[in-house]
N, C-alpha and C positions, 0 to 999 in steps of 0.2 A: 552439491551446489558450490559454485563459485563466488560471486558476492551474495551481498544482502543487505535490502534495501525497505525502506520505509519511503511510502508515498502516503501523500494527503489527498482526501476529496472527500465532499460530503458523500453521506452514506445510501441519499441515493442516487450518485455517481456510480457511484463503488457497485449499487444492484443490476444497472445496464452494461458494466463489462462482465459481472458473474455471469450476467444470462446469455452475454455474446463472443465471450471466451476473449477478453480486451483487458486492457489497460490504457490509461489516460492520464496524464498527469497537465498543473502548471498549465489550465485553459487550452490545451494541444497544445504544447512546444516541445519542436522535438528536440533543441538541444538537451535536456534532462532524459529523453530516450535513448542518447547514443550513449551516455554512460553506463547503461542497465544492458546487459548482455546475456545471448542463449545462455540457460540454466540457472542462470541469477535465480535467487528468490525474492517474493515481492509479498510485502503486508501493506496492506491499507491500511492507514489509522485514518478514522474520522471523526473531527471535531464537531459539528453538528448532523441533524439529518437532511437537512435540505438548504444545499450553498446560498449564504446569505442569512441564516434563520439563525435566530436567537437561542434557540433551544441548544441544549450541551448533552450532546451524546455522548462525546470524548471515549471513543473505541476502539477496539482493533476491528474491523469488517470483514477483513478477504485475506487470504494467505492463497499462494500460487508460486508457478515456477515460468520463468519465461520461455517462447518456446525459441524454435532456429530461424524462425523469418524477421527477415530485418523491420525498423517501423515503418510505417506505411501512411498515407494523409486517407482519411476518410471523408466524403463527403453527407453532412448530416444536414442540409441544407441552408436556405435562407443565407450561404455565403461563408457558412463556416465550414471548416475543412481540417480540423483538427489530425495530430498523429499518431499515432495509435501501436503498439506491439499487442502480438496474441500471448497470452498466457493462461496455461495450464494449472486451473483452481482446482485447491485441495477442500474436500468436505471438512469443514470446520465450524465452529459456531462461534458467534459475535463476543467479544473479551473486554469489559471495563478497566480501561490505563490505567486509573487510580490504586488498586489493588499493589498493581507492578512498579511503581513508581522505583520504590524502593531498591528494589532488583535488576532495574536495568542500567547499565552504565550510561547511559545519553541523558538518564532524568536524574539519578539519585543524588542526593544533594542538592539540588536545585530545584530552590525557591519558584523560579520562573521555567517548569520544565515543557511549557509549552513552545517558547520559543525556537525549540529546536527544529519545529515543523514550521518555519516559514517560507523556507524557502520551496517547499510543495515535494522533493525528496530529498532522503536523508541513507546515509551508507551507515549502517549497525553493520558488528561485529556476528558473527557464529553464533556467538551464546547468547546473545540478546535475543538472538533470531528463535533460537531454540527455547527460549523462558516464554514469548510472544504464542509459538506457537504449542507449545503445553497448555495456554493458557486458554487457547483458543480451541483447545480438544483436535486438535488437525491434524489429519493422515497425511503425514509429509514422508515420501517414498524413503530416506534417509534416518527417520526415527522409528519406521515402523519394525 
């Protein structure tokens, strides 16, 4: 893998590109897609489970890889046309941040570790990537 990357979205965001072989970030904008490149890796962290809801899921979701097609506008009707990359999801299971806080370099130390996801993606390091996805039990072609 090349980079790696941390996106946000609710978690059941995150269950409509599992089942469509997608990624979406930042309400479809694609400037945050051109920065994420074939073979990048991508984790989903989600803060709740349904965008707008109170409830704190505060999790890792999806681990994947991106594939070679460039992003693409999708039409999901009623006007919205979001943009979309395909990515190739690794079988993994759902991981609570809290645990990890400690051990990843983007939270540890920091009081306010959620603010790192505002801006809807975030570029981690290798190892972060790799503590994320132990965590999340993921057959990532690279660790296996």
């Amino acid at each position: 893998m090349n980079g790696h990357w941390i996106a946000v979205a609710s978690a059941e965001h995150v269950r409509r590109g599992l089942q469509d072989g997608f990624m979406q970030v930042c309400h479809g904008k694609e400037g945050p897609l051109k920065r994420i490149k074939p073979g990048d890796g991508v984790i989903y962290y989600s803060p709740t489970e349904i965008l707008g809801g109170k409830d704190r899921l505060q999790a890792f979701t999806a681990i994947g890889m991106v594939q070679a097609e460039d992003a693409y506008r999708f039409d999901m009707g009623e006007g919205f046309v979001p943009w979309r990359r395909n990515i190739s999801w690794f079988d993994a299971t759902e991981a609570e941040i809290r645990p990890l806080l400690d051990r990843l370099s983007f939270t540890s130390g920091r009081q306010n570790w959620g603010y790192q996801f505002r801006f809807g993606v975030l570029a981690i390091n290798p190892e972060d990537f790799d503590v994320i996805a132990g965590a999340m039990h993921a057959r990532v072609p690279h660790m296996a």
